[in-house]
LOVEX-873576 format. One record per residue: x negated, z negated, y of N, C-alpha, C in turn; residue in one letter. Coordinates in steps of 0.05 Angstrom, whole numbers, always signed. Layout:
BEGIN
+--------+--------+--------+--------+--------+--------+--------+--------+--------+---+
:    n_X :    n_Z :    n_Y :   ca_X :   ca_Z :   ca_Y :    c_X :    c_Z :    c_Y : r :
+--------+--------+--------+--------+--------+--------+--------+--------+--------+---+
:      X :      Z :      Y :      X :      Z :      Y :      X :      Z :      Y : A :
...
+--------+--------+--------+--------+--------+--------+--------+--------+--------+---+
This chain:
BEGIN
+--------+--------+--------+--------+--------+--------+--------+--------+--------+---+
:    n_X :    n_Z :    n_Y :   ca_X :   ca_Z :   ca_Y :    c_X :    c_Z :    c_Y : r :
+--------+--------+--------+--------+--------+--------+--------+--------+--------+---+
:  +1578 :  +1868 :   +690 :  +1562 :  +1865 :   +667 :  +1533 :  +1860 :   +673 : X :
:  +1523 :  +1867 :   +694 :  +1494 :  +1870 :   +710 :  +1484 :  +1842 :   +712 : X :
:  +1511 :  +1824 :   +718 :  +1510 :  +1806 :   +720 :  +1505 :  +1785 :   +713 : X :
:  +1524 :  +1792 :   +682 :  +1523 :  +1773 :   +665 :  +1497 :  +1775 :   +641 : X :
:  +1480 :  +1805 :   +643 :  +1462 :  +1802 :   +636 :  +1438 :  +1783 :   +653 : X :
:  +1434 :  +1781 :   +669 :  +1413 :  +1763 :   +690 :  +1425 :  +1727 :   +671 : X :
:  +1448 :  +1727 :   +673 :  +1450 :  +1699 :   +667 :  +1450 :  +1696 :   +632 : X :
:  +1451 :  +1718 :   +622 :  +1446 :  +1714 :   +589 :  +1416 :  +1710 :   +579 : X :
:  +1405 :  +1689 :   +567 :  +1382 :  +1692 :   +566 :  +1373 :  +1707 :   +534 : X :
:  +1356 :  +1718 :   +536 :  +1357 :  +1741 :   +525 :  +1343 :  +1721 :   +496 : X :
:  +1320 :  +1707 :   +503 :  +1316 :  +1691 :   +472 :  +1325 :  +1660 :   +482 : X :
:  +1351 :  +1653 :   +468 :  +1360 :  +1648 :   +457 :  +1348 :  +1617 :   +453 : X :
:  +1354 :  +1586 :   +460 :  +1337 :  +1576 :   +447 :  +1346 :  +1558 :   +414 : X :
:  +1334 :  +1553 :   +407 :  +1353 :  +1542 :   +388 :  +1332 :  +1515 :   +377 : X :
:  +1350 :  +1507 :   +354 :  +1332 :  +1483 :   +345 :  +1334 :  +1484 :   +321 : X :
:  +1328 :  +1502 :   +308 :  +1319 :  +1500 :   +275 :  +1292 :  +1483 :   +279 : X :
:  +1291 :  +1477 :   +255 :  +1262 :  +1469 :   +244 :  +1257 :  +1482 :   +219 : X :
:  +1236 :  +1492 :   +221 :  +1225 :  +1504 :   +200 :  +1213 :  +1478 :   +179 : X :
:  +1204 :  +1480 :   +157 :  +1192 :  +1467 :   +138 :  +1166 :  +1470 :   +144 : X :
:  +1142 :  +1447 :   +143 :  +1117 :  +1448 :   +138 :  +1103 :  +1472 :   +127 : X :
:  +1089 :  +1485 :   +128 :  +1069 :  +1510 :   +112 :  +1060 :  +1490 :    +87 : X :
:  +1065 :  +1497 :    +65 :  +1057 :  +1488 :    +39 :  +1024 :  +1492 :    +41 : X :
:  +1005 :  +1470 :    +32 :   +977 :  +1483 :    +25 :   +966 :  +1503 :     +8 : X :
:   +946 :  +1520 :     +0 :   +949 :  +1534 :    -16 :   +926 :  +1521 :    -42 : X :
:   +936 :  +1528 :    -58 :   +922 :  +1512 :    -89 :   +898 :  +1524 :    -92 : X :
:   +875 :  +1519 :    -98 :   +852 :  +1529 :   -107 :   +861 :  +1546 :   -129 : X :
:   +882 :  +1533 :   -149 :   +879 :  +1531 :   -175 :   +899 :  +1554 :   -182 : X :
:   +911 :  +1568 :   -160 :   +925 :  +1588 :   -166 :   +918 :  +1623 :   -155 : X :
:   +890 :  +1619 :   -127 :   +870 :  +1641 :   -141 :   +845 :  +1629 :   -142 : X :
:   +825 :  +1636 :   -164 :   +809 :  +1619 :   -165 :   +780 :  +1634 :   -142 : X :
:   +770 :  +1620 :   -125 :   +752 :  +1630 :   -111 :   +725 :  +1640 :   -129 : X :
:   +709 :  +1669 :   -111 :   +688 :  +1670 :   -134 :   +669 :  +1650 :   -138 : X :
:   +657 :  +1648 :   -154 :   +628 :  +1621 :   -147 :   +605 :  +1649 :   -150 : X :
:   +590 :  +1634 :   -150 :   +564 :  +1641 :   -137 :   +542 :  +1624 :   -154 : X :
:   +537 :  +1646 :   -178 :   +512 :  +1631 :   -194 :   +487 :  +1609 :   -173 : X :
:   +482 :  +1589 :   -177 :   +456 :  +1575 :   -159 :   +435 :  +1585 :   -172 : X :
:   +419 :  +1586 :   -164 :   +392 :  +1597 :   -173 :   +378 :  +1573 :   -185 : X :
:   +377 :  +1585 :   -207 :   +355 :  +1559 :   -220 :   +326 :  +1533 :   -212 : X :
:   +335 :  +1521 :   -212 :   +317 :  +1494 :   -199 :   +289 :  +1499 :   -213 : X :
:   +276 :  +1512 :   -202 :   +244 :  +1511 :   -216 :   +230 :  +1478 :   -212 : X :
:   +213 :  +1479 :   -227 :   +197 :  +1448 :   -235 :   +180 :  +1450 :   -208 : X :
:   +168 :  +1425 :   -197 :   +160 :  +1439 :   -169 :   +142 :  +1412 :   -174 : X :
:   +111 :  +1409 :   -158 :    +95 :  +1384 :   -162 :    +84 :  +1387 :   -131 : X :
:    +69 :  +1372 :   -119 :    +62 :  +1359 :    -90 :    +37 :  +1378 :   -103 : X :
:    +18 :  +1390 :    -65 :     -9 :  +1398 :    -70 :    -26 :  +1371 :    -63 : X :
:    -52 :  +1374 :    -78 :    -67 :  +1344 :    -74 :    -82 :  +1345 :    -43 : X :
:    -84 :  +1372 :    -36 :    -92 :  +1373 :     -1 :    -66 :  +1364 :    +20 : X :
:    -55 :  +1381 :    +24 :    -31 :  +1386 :    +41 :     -5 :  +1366 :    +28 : X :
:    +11 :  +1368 :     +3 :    +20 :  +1342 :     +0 :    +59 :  +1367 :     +2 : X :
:    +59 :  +1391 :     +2 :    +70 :  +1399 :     +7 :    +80 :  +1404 :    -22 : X :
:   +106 :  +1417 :    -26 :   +113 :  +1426 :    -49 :   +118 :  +1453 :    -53 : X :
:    +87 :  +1457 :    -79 :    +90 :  +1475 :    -93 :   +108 :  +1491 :   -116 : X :
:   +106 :  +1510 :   -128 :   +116 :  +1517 :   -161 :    +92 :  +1503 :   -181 : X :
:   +108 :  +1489 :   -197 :    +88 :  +1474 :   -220 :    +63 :  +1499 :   -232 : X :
:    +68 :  +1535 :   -237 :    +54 :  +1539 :   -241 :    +39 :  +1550 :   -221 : X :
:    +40 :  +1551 :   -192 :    +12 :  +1552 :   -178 :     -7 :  +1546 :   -181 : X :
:    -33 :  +1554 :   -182 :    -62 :  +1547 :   -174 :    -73 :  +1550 :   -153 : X :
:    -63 :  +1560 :   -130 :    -67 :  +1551 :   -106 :    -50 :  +1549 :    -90 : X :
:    -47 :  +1534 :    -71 :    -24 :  +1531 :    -52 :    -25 :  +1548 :    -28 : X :
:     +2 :  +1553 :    -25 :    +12 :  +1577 :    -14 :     +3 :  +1572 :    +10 : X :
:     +9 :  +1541 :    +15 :    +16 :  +1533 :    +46 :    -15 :  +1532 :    +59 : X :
:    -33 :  +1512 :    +44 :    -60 :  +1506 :    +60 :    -81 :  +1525 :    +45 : X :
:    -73 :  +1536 :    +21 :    -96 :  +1561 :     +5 :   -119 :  +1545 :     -7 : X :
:   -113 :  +1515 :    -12 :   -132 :  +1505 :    -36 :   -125 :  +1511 :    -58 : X :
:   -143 :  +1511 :    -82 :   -144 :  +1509 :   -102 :   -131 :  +1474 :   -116 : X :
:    -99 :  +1492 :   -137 :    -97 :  +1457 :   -138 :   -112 :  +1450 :   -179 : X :
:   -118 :  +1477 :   -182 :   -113 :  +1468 :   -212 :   -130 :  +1488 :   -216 : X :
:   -146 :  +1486 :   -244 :   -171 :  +1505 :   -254 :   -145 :  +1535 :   -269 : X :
:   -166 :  +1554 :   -272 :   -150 :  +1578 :   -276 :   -147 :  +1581 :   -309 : X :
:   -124 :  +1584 :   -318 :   -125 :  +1576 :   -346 :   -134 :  +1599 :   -363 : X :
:   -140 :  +1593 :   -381 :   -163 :  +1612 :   -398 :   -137 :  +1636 :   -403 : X :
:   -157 :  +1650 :   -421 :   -137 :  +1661 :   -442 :   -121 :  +1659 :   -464 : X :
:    -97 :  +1671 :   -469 :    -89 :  +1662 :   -486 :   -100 :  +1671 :   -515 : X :
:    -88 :  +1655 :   -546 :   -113 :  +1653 :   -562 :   -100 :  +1677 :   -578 : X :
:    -83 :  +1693 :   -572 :    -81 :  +1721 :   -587 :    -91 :  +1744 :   -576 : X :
:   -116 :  +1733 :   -555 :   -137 :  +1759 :   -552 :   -153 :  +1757 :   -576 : X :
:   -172 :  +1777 :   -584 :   -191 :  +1775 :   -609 :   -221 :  +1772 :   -589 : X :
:   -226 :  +1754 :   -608 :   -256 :  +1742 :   -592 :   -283 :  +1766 :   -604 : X :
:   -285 :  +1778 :   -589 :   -318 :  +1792 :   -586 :   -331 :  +1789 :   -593 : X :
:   -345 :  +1796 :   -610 :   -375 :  +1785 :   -627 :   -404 :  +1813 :   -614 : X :
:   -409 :  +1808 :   -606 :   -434 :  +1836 :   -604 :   -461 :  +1821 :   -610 : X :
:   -470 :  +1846 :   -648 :   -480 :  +1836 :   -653 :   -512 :  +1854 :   -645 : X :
:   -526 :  +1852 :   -630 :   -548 :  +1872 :   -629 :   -576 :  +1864 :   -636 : X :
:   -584 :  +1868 :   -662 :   -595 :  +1855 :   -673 :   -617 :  +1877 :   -676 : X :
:   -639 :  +1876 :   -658 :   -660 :  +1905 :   -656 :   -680 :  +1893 :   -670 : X :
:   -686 :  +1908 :   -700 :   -706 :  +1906 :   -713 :   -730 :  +1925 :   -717 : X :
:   -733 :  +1943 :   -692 :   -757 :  +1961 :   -680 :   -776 :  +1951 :   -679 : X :
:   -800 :  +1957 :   -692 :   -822 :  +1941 :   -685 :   -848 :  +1967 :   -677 : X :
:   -858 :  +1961 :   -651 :   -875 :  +1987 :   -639 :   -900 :  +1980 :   -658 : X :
:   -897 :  +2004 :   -665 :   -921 :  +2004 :   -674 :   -946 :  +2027 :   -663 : X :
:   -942 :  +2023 :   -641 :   -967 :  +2045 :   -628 :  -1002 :  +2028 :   -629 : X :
:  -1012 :  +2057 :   -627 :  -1037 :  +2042 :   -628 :  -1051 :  +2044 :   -602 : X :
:  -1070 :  +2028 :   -601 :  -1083 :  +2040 :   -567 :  -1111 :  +2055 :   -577 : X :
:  -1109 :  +2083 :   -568 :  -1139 :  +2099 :   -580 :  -1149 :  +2103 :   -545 : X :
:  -1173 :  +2107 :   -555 :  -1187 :  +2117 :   -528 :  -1188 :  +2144 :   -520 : X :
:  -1172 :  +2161 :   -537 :  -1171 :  +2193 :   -534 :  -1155 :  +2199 :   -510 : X :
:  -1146 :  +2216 :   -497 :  -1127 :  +2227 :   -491 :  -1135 :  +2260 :   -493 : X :
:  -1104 :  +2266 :   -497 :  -1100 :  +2288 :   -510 :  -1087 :  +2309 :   -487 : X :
:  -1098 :  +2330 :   -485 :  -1088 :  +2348 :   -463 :  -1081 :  +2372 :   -480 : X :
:  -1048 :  +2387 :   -477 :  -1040 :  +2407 :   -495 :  -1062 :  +2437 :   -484 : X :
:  -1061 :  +2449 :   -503 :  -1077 :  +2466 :   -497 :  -1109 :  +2475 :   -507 : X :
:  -1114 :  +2446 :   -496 :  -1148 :  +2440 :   -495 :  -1163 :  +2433 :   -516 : X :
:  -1180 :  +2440 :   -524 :  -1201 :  +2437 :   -550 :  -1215 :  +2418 :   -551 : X :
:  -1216 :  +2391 :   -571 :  -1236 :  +2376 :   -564 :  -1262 :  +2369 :   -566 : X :
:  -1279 :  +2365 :   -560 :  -1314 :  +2372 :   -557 :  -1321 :  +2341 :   -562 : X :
:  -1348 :  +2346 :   -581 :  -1346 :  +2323 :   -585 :  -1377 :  +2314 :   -558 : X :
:  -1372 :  +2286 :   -555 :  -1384 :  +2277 :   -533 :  -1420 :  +2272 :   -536 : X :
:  -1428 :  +2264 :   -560 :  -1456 :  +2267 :   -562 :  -1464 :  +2296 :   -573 : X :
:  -1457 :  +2311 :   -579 :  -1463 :  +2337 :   -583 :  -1474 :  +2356 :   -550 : X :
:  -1450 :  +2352 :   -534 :  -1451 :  +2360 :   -507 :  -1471 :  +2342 :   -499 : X :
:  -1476 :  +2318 :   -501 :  -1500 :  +2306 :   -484 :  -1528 :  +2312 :   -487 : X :
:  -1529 :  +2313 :   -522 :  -1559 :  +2330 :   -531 :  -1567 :  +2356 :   -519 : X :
:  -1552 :  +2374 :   -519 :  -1552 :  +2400 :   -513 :  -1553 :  +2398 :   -473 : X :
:  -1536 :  +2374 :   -464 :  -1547 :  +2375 :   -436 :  -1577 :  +2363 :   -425 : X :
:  -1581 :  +2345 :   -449 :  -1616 :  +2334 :   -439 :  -1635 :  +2361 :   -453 : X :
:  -1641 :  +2373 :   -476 :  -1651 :  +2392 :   -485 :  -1655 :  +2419 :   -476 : X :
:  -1616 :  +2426 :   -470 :  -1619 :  +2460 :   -457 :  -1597 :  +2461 :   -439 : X :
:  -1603 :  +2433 :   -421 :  -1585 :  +2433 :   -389 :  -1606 :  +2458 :   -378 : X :
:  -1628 :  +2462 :   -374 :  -1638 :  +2480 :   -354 :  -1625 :  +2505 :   -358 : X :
:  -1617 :  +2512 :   -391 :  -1602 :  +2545 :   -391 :  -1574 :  +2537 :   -392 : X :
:  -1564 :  +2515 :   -396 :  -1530 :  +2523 :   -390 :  -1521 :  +2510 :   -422 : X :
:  -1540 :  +2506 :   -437 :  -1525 :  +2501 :   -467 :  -1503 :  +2482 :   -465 : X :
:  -1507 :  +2456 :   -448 :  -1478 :  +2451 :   -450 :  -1454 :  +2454 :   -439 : X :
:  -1455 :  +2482 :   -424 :  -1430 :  +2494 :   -412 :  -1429 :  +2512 :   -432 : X :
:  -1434 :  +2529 :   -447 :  -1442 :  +2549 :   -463 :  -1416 :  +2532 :   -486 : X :
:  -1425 :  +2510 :   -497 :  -1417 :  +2494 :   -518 :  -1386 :  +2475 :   -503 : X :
:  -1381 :  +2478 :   -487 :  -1347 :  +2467 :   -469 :  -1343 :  +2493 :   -476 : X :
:  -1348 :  +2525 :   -471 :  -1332 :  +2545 :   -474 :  -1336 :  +2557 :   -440 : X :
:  -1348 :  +2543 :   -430 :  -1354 :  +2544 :   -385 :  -1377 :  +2565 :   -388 : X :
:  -1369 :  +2592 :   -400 :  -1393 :  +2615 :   -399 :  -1388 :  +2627 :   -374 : X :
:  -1383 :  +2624 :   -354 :  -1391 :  +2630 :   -335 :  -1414 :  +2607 :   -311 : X :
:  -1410 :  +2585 :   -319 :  -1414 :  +2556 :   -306 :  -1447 :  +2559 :   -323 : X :
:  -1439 :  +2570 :   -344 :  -1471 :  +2572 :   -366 :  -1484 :  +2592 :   -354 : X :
:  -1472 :  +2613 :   -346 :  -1493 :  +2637 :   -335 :  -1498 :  +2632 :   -310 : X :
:  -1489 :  +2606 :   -293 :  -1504 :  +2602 :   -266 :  -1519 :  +2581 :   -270 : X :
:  -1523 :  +2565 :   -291 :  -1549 :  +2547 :   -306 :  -1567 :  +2561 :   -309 : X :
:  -1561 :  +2585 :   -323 :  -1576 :  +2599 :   -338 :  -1603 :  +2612 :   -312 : X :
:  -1594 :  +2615 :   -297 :  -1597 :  +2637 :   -268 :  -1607 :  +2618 :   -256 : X :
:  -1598 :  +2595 :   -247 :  -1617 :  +2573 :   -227 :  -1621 :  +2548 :   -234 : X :
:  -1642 :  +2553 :   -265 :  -1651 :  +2534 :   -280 :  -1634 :  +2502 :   -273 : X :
:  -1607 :  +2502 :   -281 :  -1591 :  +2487 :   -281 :  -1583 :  +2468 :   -263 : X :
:  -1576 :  +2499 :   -236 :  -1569 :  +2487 :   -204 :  -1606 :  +2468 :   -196 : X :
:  -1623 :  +2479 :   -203 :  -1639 :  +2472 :   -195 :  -1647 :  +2436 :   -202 : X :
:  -1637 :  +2430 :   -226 :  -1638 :  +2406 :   -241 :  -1617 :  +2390 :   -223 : X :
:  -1607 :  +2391 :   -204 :  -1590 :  +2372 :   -196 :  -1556 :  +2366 :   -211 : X :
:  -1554 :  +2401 :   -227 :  -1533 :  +2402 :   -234 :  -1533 :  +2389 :   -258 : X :
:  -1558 :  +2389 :   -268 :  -1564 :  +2383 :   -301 :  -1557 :  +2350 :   -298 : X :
:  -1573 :  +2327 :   -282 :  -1579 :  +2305 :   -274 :  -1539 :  +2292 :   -270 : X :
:  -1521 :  +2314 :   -254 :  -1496 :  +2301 :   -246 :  -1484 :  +2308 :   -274 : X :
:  -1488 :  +2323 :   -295 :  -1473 :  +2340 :   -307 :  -1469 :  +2314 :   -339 : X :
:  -1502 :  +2305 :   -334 :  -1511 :  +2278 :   -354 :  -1498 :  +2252 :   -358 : X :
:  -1508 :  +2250 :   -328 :  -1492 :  +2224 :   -320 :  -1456 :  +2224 :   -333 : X :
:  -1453 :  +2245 :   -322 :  -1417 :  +2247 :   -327 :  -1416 :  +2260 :   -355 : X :
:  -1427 :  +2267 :   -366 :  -1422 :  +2266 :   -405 :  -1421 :  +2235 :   -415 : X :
:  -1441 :  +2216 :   -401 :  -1441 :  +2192 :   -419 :  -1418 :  +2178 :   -410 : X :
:  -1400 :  +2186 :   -392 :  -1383 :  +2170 :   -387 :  -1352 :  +2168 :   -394 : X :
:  -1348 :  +2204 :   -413 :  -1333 :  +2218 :   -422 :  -1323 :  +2198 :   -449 : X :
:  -1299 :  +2193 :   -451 :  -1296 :  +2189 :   -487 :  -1308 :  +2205 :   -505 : X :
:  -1307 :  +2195 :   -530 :  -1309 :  +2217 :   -550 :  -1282 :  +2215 :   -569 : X :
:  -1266 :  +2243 :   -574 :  -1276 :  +2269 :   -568 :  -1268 :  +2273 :   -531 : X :
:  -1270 :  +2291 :   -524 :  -1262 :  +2303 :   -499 :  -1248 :  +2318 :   -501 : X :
:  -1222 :  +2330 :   -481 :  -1216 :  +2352 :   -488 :  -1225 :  +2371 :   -466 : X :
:  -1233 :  +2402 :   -466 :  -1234 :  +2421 :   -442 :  -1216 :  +2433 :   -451 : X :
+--------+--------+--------+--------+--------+--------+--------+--------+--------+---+
């Protein structure tokens, strides 16, 4: 039997023919599709020449400017500011000035009393400067030099003054 297995061949040959493989139909499963993505409107840039999206304003590729930037649209509400300043200054220009506190003296009063009774102090006495008056008083009015600077600088004072 050892034997006759060696000379049996184990496959067999034969000569069927099988039939062709049938093709298979689209139409009997249908393959998925695949939405395409929508074809946007597309225009050339006037630099580069490349193709843009119609609504670019600048191109991607070379970074010119292809188109002005479009306004706003007309359902914003348009702004009116109306500032209409009807202030009218009415300051005046005086020659006074006013210091809080201070009393004002009038300016030819102090100057009579400094040509008359500068030697005793009258017109420190009359500012309210009673101490400035009792060293007039004492060296007959700094020895006239004080009386002479004291003159000069009254007539140069506004009137009123304040001390």
């Amino acid at each position: 039997m050892d034997t006759e297995r060696n000379t049996v061949n184990e496959f067999p040959e034969t000569t069927e023919v099988f039939p062709p493989a049938e093709p298979t139909v689209a139409a009997e499963t249908p393959a998925p599709t695949i939405p395409a993505a929508p074809v946007q409107p597309t225009k050339f840039c006037k630099h580069c020449g490349q193709k843009i999206a119609i609504a670019a304003v600048i191109c991607p590729n070379c970074g010119c400017q292809v188109e002005e930037i479009q306004r706003a649209p007309a359902d914003q509400p348009n702004i009116i500011i109306n500032n209409s300043n009807q202030n009218v200054n009415t300051n005046t220009v005086t020659n006074t000035v006013y210091v809080p506190g201070a009393k004002p003296k009038n300016k030819w009063v102090a100057l009579l009393l400094c040509f008359f009774l500068g030697f005793l102090g009258g017109h420190k006495f009359y500012e309210g400067k009673v101490g400035m008056g009792i060293l007039y008083l004492f060296t007959m009015g700094l020895l006239g030099f004080g009386v002479l600077v004291d003159f000069i600088r009254l007539l140069f004072k506004p009137n009123p003054y304040y001390v």
